[in-house]
C-alpha positions as CSV (number, residue, x, y, z in Angstrom):
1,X,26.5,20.8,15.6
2,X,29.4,21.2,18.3
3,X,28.2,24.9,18.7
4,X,24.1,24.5,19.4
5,X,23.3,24.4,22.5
6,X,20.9,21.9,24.4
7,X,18.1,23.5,24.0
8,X,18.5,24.1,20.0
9,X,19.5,20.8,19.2
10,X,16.3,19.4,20.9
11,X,14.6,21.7,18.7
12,X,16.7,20.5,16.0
13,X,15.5,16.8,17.0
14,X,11.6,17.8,17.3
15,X,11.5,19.7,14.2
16,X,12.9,16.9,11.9
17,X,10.6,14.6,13.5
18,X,7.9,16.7,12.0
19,X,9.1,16.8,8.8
20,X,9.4,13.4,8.8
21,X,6.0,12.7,9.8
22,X,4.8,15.4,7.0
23,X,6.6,13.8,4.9
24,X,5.0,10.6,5.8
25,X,2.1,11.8,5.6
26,X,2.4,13.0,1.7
27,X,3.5,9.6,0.6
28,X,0.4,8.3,2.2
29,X,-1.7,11.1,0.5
30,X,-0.4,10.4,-3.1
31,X,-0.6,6.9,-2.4
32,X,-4.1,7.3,-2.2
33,X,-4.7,10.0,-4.9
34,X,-3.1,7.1,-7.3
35,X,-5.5,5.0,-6.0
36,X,-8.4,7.0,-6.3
37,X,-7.5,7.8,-9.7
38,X,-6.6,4.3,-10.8
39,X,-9.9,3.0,-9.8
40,X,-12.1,6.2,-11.2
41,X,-10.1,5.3,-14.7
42,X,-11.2,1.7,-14.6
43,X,-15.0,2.5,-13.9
44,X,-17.2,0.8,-11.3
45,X,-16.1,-2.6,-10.8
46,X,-19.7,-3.8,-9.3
47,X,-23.3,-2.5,-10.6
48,X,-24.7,-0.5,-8.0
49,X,-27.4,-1.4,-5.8
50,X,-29.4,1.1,-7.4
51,X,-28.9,-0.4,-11.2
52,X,-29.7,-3.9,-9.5
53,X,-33.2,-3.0,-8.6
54,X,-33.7,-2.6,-12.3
């Protein structure tokens, strides 16, 4: 990195700070997509209020 200057390597610096918050941020999002889909394949764990009223 000897020939970037000061002002790329700070662009360097910001712009893999990004990607590491993207990245971040996809983790969290499949995380939550596994969730989602675990809990939709094991159906509604409580009656609804709805059903209850019944």
């Amino acid at each position: 990195m000897e020939w970037f200057g000061l002002q790329e390597r700070r662009e360097l610096s910001t712009r893999q700070r990004e990607l590491e918050k993207a990245k971040q941020r996809v983790a969290e999002i499949d995380r939550l997509i596994q969730k989602s889909y675990k809990d939709m394949s094991n159906g509604p764990s409580r009656p609804s209020r709805r059903s209850m009223c019944f």
